[in-house]
C-alpha positions in Angstrom: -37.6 -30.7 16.2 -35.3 -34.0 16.2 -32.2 -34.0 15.1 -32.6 -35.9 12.5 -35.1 -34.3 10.6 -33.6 -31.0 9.0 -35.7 -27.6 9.2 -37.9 -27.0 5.8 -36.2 -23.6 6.0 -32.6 -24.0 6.7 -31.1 -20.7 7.5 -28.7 -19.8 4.5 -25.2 -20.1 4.8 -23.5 -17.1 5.2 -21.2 -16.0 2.4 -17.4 -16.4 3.3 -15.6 -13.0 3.7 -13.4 -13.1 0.7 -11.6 -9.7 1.6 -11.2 -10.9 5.4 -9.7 -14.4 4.6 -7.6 -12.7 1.1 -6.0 -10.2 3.5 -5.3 -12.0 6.5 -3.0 -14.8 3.9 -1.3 -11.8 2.6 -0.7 -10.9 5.8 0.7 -14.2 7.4 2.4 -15.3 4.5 4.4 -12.1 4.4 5.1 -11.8 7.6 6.5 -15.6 7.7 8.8 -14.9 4.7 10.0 -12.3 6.6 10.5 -14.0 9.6 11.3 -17.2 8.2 13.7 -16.3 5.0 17.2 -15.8 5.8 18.6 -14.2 2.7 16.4 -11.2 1.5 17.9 -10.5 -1.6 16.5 -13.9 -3.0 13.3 -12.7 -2.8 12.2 -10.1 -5.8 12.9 -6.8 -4.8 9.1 -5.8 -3.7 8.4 -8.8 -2.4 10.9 -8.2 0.3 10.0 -4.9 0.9 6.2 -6.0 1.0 7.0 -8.6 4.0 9.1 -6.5 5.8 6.7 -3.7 6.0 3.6 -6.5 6.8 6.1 -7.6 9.8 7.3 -4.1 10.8 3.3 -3.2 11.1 2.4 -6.0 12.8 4.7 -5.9 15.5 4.1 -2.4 16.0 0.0 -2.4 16.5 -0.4 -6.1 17.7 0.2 -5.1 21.4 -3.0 -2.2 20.9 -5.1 -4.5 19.2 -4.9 -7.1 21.9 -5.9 -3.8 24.0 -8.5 -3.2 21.8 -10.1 -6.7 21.9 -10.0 -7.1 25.5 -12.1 -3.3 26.0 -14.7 -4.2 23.5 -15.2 -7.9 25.3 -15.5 -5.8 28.7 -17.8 -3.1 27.2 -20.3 -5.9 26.1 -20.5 -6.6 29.7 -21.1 -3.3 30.7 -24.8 -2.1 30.8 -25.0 0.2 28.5 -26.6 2.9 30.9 -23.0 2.7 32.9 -21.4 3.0 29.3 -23.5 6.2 28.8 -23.1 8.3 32.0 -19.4 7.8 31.9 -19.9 9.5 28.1 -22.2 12.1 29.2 -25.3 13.0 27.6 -25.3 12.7 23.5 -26.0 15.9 22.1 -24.2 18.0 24.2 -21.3 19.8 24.6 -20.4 18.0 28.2 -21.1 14.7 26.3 -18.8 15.5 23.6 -15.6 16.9 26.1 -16.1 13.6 27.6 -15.8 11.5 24.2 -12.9 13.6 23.5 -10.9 13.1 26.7 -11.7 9.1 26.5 -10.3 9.1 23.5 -7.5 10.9 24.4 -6.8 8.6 27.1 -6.7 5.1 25.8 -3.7 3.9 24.9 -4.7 2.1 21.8 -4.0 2.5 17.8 -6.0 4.2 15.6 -7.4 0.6 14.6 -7.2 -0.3 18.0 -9.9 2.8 18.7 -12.0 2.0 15.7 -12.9 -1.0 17.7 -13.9 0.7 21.1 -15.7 3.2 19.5 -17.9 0.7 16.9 -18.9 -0.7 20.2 -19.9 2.8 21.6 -22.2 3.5 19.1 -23.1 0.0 19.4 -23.8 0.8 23.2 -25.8 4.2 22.5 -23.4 7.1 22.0 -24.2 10.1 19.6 -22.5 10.5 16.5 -21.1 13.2 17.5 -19.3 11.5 20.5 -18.3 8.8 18.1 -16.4 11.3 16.0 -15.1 13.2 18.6 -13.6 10.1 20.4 -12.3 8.7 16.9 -10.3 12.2 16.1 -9.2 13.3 19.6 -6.4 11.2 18.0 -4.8 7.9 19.1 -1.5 9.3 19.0 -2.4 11.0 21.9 -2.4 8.1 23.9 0.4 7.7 26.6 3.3 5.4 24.7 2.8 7.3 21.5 3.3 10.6 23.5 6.7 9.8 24.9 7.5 9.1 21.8 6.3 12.1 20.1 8.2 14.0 22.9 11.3 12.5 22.3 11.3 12.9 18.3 10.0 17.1 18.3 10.3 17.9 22.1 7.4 18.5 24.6 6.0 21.9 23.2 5.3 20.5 19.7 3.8 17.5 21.2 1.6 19.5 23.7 0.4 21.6 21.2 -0.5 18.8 18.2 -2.3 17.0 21.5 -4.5 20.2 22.0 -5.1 21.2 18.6 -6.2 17.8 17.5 -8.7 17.9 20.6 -10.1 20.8 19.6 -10.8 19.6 16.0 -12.1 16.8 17.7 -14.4 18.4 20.0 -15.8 20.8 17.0 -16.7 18.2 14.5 -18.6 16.2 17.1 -20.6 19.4 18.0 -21.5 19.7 14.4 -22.3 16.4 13.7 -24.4 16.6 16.9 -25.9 19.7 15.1 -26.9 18.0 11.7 -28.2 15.1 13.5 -30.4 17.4 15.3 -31.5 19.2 11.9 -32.1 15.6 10.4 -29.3 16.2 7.6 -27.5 13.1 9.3 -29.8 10.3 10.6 -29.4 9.4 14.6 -28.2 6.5 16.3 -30.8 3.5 16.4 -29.2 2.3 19.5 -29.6 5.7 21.1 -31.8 5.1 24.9 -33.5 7.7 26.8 -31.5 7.8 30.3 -33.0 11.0 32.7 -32.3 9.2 35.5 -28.4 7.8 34.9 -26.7 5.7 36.6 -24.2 6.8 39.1 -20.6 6.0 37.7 -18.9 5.1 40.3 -20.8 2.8 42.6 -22.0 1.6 39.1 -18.3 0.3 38.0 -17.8 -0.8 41.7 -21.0 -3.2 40.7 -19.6 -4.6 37.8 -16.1 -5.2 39.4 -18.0 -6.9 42.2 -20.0 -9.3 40.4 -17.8 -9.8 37.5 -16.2 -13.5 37.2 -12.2 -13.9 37.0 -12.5 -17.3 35.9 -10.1 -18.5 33.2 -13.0 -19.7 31.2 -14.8 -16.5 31.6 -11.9 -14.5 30.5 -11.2 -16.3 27.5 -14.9 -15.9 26.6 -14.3 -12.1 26.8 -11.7 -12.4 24.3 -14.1 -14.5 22.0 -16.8 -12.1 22.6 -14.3 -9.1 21.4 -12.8 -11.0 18.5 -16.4 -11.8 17.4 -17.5 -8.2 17.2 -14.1 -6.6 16.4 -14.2 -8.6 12.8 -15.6 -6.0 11.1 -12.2 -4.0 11.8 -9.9 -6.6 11.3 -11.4 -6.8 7.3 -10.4 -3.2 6.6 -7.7 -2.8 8.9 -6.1 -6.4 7.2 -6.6 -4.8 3.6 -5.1 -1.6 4.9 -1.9 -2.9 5.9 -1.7 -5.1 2.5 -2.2 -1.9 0.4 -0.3 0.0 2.6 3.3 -2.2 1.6 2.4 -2.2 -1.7 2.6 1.1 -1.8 6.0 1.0 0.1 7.1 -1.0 -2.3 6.2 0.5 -5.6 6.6 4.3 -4.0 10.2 5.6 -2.6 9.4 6.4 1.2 12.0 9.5 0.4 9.3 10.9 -1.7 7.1 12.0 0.8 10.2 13.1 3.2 12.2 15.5 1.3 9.8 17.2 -0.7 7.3 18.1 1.5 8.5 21.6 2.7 6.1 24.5 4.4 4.3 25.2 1.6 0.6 25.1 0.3 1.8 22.8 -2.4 3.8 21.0 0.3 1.1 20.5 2.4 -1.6 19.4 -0.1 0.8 16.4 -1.5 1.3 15.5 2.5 -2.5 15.6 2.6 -3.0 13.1 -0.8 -0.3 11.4 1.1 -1.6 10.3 3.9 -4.8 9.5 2.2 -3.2 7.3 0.1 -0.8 5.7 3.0 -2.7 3.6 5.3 -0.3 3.5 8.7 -1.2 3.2 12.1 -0.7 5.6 14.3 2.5 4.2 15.4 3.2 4.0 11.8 3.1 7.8 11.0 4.1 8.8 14.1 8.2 8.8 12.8 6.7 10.2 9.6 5.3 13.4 11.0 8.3 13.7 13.0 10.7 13.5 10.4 8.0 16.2 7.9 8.9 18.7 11.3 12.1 17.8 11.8 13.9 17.3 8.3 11.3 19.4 5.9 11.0 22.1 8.7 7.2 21.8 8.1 5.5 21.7 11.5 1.8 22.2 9.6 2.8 19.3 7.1 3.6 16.8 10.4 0.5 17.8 12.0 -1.4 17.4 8.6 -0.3 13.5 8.7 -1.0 12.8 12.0 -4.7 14.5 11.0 -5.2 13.3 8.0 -4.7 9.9 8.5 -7.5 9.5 10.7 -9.9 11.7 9.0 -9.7 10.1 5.0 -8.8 6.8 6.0 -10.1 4.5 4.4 -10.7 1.9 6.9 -12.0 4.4 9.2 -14.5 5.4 6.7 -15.3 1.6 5.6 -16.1 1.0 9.4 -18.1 3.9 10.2 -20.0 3.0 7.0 -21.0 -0.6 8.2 -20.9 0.5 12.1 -23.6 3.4 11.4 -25.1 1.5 8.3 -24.7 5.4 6.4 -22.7 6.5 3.7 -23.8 9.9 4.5 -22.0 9.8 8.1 -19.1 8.5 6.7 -18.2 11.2 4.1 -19.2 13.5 6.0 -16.0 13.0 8.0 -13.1 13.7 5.8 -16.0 16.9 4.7 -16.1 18.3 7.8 -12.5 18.0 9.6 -10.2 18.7 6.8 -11.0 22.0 6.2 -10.3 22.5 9.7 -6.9 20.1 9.6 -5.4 22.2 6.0 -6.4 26.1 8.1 -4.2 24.4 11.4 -1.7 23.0 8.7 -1.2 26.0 7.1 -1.4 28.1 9.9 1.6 26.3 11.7 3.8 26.2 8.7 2.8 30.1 8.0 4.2 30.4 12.0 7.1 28.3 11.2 8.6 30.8 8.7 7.6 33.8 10.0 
C-alpha cells in the first residue's frame, strides 16, 4: 500500500489514559512546588503538605523504580525457558521456595516488584509463584533491611523477614492448589518445559551474546518503560491519594493509638489499607507502631498488610492476570494468616 492512500480500515486510535496522564501532573506539579517554592506557608495548608509528601515519595522509590525498569527490559530478553528453570517448576513446592527467595532478594520497592513479577507471569510463572514472589515482601530486600535493623534491632528484623516468607510461601501453595482444582483459572502464558534449560551455562549465553551498545541499552530501558506502564498508572494514583490522605488525616493518628490490642490491630489493618506507601514509605511506620506503641504484631501487620490490600497491587494483578477472581483472592487468603501472626506477636509482647 502507498503512502498516500490510507487503509479502508484504519486501526482505531487508542484512547488516552486519562488516570495515567491525571496522576503523573499531580505528581510533577507537586513535586515542583515543593522543590521550586521557597516559602511554604504561602501555599494553603494541604497543599503544602500534599507536595511535600509527593516529593518525600518520590525521592524515596525513584532509585527502585529505575531498578525495576532496567530488570523487566532484561527479562524481555531472556528466553523464557531460562526465566522458568531459574523459578523452578510452577505448581510445586520447589517452584514456589524459589519465587519466594527471588523475591526476597531483589532490592526493589513494592512497586518496583510489581513490575518484575507482571513480567514473570508474563514470561510463564504459576500464580502461585507470582504471589509468593509479590509477598515474600520487598522490605526484605537488602537497603530496606539495614534499615529495619537499625530502627527495631536485628532479632525483630530476622523474624518479620521469616515470617513474611512463610506467609509468602503458603499462599502460593494454595493458590497453586485452587488453580489445580480449577477454582482459579491458570496462566495463559504457562509452557510445558520437561527438558529445561540448564541455568547457568544458559545465563553465561545470554551474557555472551548480549549487546552493550549505548543504543541497545537505551532500547532496554524503552522496552521496560513500555511494559512497566501499566504500574506506573496505579502506582501514580497511589501516591496522589496517598498525600491526600496525609493531608486531610493527622499522621499521629495512626502512631499513638495503635497499642497491642485486637482493636489496635484491626484500625492498623484499615490503616494500611487505606495508606498507600511504598515500602520505604511504611518501613519508619512499622518501626515507630513497635517502638512507640510497643505493638510488635501491629508493625508487622503494616508491613503485611500493605502489600496484601493494596490497591495498586490488586489493580495490577487484575489487568496482569486479566481476573478479578485472582485478585481478591489475595487480600482473602493472606490476611487471615497476617491478623493470627499480628495477634500472636502482640499476645507475645505482653505476656
Amino acid at each position: 500500500m502507498s503512502d498516500c492512500c490510507p487503509p479502508t480500515n484504519p486501526v482505531a486510535k487508542p484512547r488516552p489514559d486519562y488516570l495515567l496522564w491525571f496522576s503523573a501532573t499531580a505528581v510533577v506539579i507537586g513535586y515542583l512546588l515543593f522543590w521550586l517554592v521557597a516559602d511554604k506557608t504561602s501555599m494553603p495548608a494541604w497543599l503544602a503538605i500534599m507536595s511535600e509528601g509527593i516529593f518525600e515519595l518520590v525521592n524515596k522509590m525513584w532509585v527502585g523504580l529505575v531498578a525495576a525498569v532496567v530488570f523487566v527490559g532484561l527479562l524481555e530478553r531472556i528466553p523464557r525457558e531460562l526465566v522458568m528453570s531459574a523459578l523452578g517448576q510452577g505448581g510445586t513446592t520447589k517452584g514456589i521456595i524459589r519465587a519466594t527467595l527471588a523475591g526476597v532478594a531483589l532490592d526493589l520497592c513494592s512497586h518496583g516488584i510489581l513490575m518484575v513479577g507482571a513480567k514473570l507471569y508474563e514470561r510463564g510463572a504459576s500464580i502461585g509463584q507470582l504471589m509468593a514472589f509479590l509477598i515474600a515482601s520487598p522490605w526484605n530486600s537488602l537497603s530496606l533491611t539495614i534499615i529495619m535493623i537499625s530502627l527495631i534491632g536485628w532479632q525483630w528484623t530476622l523474624l518479620f523477614i521469616v515470617l513474611s516468607m512463610v506467609i509468602g510461601m503458603v499462599t502460593g501453595i494454595l493458590f497453586d492448589r485452587l488453580v489445580a482444582k480449577g477454582t482459579l483459572p491458570s496462566n495463559p502464558h504457562k509452557i510445558e518445559t520437561p527438558n529445561p534449560q540448564p541455568l547457568w551455562p544458559g545465563i553465561v549465553a545470554v551474557i555472551k551474546t548480549a549487546k552493550w551498545t549505548p543504543a541497545a541499552l537505551g532500547r532496554l530501558l524503552i522496552d521496560g518503560l513500555r511494559d512497566s506502564r501499566m504500574v506506573f498508572r496505579w502506582l501514580l494514583f497511589g501516591i496522589v491519594l496517598a498525600v491526600l490522605i496525609r493531608a486531610l488525616v493527622p499522621l499521629d493518628l495512626y502512631q499513638n493509638y495503635f497499642g497491642p490490642t485486637v482493636v489496635g490491630l484491626l484500625l492498623t489493618l484499615l490503616a494500611a489499607t487505606i495508606i498507600e506507601v511504598c515500602s520505604e514509605g511504611s518501613t519508619p511506620i512499622a518501626a515507630d507502631l513497635l517502638t512507640r506503641a510497643a505493638a510488635p504484631g501491629n508493625g508487622f501487620t503494616f508491613l503485611m498488610a500493605g502489600v496484601a490490600t493494596d490497591y495498586t497491587e490488586i489493580m495490577v494483578l487484575r489487568d496482569v492476570t486479566k481476573s478479578w477472581k485472582i485478585a481478591l483472592f489475595l487480600p482473602l487468603i493472606t490476611m487471615p494468616q497476617v491478623l493470627l501472626i499480628g495477634w500472636m506477636l502482640n499476645v507475645a509482647s505482653i505476656g
